[in-house]
KOLGU-4560 file (N, C-alpha, C; in nm, 3 decimals, padded with zeros to 5 digits):
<recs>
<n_xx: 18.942 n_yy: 15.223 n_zz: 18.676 ca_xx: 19.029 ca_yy: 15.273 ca_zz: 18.781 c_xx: 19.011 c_yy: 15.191 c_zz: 18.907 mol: A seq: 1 type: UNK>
<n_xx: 19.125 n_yy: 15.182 n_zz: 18.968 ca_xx: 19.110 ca_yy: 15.124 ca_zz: 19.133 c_xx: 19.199 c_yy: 15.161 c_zz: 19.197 mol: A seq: 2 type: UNK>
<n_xx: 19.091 n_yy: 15.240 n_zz: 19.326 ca_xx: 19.126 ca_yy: 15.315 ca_zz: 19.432 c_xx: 19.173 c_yy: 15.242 c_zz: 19.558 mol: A seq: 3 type: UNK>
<n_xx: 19.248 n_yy: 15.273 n_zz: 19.627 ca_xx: 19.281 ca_yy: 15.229 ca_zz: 19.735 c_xx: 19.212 c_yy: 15.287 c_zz: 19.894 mol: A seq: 4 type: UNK>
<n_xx: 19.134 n_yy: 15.250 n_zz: 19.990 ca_xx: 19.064 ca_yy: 15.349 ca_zz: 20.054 c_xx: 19.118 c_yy: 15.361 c_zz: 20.183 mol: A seq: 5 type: UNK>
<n_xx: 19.139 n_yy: 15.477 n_zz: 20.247 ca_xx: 19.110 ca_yy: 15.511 ca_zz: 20.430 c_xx: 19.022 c_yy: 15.566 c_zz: 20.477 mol: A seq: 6 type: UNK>
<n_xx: 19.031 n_yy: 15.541 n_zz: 20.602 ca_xx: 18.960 ca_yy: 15.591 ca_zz: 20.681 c_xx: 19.002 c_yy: 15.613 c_zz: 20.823 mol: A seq: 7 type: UNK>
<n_xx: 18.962 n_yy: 15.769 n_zz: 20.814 ca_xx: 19.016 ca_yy: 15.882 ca_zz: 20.936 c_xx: 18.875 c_yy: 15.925 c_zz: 21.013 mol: A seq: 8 type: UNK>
<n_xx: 18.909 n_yy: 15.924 n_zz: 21.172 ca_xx: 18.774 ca_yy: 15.973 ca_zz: 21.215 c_xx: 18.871 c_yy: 16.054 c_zz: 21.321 mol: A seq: 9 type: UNK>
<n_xx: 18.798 n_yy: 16.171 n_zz: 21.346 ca_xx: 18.828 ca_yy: 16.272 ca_zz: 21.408 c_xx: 18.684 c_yy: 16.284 c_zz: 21.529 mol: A seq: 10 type: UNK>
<n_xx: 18.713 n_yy: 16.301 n_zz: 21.650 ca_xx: 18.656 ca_yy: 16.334 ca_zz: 21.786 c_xx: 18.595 c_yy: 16.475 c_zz: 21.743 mol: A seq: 11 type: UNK>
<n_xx: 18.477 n_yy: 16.470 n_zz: 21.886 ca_xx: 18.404 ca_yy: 16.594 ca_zz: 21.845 c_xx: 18.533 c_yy: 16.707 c_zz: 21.947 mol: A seq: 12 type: UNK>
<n_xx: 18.601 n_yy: 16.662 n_zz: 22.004 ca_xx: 18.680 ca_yy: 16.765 ca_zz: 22.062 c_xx: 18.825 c_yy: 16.812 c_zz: 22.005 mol: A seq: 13 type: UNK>
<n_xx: 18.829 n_yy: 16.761 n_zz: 21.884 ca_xx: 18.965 ca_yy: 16.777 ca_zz: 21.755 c_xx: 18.903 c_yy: 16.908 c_zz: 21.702 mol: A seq: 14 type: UNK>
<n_xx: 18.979 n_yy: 17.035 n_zz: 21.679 ca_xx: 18.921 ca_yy: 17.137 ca_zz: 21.601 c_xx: 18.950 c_yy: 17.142 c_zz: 21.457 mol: A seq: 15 type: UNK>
<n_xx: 18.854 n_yy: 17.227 n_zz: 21.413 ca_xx: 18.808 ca_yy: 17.160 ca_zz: 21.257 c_xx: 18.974 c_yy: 17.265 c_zz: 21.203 mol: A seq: 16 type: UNK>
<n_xx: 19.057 n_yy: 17.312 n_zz: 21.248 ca_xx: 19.123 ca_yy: 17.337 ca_zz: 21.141 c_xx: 19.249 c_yy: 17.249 c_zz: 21.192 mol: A seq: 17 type: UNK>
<n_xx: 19.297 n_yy: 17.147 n_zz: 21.255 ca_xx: 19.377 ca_yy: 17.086 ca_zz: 21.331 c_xx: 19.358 c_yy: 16.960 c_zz: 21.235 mol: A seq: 18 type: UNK>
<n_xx: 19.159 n_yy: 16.931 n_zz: 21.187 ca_xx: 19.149 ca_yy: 16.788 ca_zz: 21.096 c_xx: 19.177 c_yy: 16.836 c_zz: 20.962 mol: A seq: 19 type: UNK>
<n_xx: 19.146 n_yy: 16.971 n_zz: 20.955 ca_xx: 19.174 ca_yy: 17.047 ca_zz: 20.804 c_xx: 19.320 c_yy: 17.010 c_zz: 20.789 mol: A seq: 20 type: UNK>
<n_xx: 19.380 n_yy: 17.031 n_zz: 20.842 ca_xx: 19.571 ca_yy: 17.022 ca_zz: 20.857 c_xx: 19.563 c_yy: 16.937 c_zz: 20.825 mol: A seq: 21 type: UNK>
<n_xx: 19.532 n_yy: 16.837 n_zz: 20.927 ca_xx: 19.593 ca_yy: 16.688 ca_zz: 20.843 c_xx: 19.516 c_yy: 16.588 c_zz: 20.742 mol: A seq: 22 type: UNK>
<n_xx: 19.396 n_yy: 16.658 n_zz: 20.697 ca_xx: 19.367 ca_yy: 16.587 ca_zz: 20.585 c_xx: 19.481 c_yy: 16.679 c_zz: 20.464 mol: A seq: 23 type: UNK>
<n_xx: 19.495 n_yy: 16.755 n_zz: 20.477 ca_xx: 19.549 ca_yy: 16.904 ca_zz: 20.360 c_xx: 19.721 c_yy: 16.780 c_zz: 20.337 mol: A seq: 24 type: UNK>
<n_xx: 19.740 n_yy: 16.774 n_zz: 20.444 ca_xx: 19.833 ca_yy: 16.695 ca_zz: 20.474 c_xx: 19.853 c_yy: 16.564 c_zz: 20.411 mol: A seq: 25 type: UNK>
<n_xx: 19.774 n_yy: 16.477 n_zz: 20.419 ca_xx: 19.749 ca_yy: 16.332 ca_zz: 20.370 c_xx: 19.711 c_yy: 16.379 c_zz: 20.174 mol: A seq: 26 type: UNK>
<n_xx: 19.693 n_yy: 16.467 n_zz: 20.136 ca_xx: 19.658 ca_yy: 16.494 ca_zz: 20.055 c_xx: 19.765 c_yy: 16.566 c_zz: 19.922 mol: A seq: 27 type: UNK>
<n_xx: 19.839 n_yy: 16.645 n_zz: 20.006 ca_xx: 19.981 ca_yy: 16.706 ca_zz: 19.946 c_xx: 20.064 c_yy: 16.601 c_zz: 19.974 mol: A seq: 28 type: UNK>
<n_xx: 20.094 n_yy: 16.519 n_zz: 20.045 ca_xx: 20.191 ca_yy: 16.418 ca_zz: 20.059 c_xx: 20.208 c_yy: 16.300 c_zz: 20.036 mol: A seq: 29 type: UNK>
<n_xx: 20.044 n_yy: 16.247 n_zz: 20.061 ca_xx: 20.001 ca_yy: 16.090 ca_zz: 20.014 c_xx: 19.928 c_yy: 16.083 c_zz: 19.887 mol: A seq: 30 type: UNK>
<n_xx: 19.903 n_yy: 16.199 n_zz: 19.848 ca_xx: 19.805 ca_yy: 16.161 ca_zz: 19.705 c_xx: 19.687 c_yy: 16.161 c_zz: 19.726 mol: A seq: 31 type: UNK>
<n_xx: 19.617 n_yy: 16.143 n_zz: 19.854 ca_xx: 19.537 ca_yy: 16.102 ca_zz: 19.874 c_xx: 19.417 c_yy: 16.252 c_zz: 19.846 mol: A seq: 32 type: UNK>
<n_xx: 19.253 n_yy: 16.152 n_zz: 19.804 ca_xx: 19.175 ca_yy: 16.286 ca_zz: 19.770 c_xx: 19.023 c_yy: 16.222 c_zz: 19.892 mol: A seq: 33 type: UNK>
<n_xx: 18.948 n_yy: 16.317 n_zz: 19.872 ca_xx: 18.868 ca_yy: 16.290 ca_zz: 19.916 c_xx: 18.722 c_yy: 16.218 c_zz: 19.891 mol: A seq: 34 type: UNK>
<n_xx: 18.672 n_yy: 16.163 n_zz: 19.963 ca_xx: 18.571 ca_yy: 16.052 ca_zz: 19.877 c_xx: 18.494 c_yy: 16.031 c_zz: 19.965 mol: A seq: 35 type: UNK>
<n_xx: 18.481 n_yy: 16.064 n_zz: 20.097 ca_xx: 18.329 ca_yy: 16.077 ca_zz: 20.129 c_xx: 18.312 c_yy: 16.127 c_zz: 20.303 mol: A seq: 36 type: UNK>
<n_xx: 18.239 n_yy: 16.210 n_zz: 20.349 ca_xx: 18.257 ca_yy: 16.257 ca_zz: 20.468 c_xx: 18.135 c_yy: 16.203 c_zz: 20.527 mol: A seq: 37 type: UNK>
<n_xx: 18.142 n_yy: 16.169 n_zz: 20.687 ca_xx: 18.005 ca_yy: 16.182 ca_zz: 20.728 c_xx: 18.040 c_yy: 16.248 c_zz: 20.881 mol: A seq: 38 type: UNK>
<n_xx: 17.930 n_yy: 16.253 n_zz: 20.971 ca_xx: 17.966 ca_yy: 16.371 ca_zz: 21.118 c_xx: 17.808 c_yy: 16.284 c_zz: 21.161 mol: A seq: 39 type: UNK>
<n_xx: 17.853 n_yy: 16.205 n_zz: 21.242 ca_xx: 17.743 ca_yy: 16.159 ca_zz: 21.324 c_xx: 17.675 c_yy: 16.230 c_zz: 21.400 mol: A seq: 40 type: UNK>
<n_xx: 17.602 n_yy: 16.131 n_zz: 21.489 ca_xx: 17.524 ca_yy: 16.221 ca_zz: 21.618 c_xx: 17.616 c_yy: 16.239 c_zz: 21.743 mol: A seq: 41 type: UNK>
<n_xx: 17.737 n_yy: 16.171 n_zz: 21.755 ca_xx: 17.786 ca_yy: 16.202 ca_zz: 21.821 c_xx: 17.873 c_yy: 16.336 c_zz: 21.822 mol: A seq: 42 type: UNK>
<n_xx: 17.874 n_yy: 16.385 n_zz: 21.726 ca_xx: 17.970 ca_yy: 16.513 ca_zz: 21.682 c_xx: 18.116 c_yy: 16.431 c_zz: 21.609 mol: A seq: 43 type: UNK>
<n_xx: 18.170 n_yy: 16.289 n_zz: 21.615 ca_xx: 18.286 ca_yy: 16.226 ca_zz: 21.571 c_xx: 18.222 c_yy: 16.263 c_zz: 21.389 mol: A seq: 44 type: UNK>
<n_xx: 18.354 n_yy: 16.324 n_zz: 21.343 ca_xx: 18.398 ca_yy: 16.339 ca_zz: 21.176 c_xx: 18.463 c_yy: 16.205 c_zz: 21.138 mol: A seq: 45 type: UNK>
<n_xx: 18.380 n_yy: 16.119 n_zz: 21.034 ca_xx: 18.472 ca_yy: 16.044 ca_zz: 20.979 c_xx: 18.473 c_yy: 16.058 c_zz: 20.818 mol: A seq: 46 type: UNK>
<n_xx: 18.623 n_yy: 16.052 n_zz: 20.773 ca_xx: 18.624 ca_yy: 16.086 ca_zz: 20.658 c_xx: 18.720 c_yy: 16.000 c_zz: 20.600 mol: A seq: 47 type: UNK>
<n_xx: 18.648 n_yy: 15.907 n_zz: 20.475 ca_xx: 18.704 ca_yy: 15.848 ca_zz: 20.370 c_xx: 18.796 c_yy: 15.910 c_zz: 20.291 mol: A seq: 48 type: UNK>
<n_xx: 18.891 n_yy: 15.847 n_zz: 20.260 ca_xx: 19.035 ca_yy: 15.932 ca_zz: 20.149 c_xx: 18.998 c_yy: 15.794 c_zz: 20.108 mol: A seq: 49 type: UNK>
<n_xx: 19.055 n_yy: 15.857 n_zz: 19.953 ca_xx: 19.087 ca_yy: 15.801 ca_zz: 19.833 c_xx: 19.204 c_yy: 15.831 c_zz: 19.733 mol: A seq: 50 type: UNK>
<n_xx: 19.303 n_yy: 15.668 n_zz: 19.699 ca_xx: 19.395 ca_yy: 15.724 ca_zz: 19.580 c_xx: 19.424 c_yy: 15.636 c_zz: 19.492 mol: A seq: 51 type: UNK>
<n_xx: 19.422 n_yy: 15.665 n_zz: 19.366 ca_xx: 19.439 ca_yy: 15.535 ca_zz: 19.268 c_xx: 19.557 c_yy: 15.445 c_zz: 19.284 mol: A seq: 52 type: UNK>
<n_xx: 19.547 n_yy: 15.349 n_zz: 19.265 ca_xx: 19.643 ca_yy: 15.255 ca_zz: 19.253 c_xx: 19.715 c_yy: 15.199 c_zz: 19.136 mol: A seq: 53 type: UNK>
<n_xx: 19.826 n_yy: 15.259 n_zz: 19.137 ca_xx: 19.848 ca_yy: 15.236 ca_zz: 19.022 c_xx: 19.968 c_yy: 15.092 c_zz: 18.968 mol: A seq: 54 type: UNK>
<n_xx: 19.899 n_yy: 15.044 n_zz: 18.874 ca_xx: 19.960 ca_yy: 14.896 ca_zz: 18.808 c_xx: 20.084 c_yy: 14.895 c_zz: 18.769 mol: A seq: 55 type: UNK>
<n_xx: 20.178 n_yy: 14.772 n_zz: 18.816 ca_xx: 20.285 ca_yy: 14.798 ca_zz: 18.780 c_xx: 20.305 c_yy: 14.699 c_zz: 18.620 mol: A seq: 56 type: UNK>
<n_xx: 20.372 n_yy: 14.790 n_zz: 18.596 ca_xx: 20.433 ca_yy: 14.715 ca_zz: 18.455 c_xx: 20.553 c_yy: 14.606 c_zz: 18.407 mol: A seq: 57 type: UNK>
<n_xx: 20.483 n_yy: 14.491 n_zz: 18.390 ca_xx: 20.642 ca_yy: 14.428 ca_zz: 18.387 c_xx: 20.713 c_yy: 14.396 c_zz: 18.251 mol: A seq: 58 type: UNK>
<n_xx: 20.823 n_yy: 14.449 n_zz: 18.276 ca_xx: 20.844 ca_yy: 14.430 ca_zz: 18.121 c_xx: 20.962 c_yy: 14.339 c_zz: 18.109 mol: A seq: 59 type: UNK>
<n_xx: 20.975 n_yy: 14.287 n_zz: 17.971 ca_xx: 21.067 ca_yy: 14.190 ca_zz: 18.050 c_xx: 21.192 c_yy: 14.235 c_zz: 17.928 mol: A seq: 60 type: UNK>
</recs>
C-alpha cells in the first residue's frame, strides 16, 4: 500500500471540538484517516492524516 500524508497543527487556543470538526471533516470528505497525533509542550496539536493512493490503470 501507499499512503499519501498531511499534516494539520492546531494552536493551543483552537478548541478541541472546533479541531474534532475539522479533522471529522477531512475524513468524511477527503478519505482521509488518521495516522499519528502528537501535543507538544507548547499545548500546539499536530496531527498526521493519512489516505491511500490509489494506482491508475491503463488500459489500452
Amino acid at each position: 500500500m501507499t499512503y499519501e500524508f498531511r499534516k494539520v497543527s492546531f494552536s493551543k487556543d483552537v478548541p478541541r471540538s472546533v479541531s474534532l470538526q475539522e479533522l471529522n471533516d477531512e475524513a468524511e470528505y477527503g478519505k482521509w484517516e488518521l495516522a499519528r497525533t502528537r501535543i507538544s509542550v507548547g499545548g500546539v496539536r499536530t496531527v498526521w492524516l493519512r489516505r491511500k493512493i490509489m494506482p491508475l490503470s491503463l488500459s489500452s
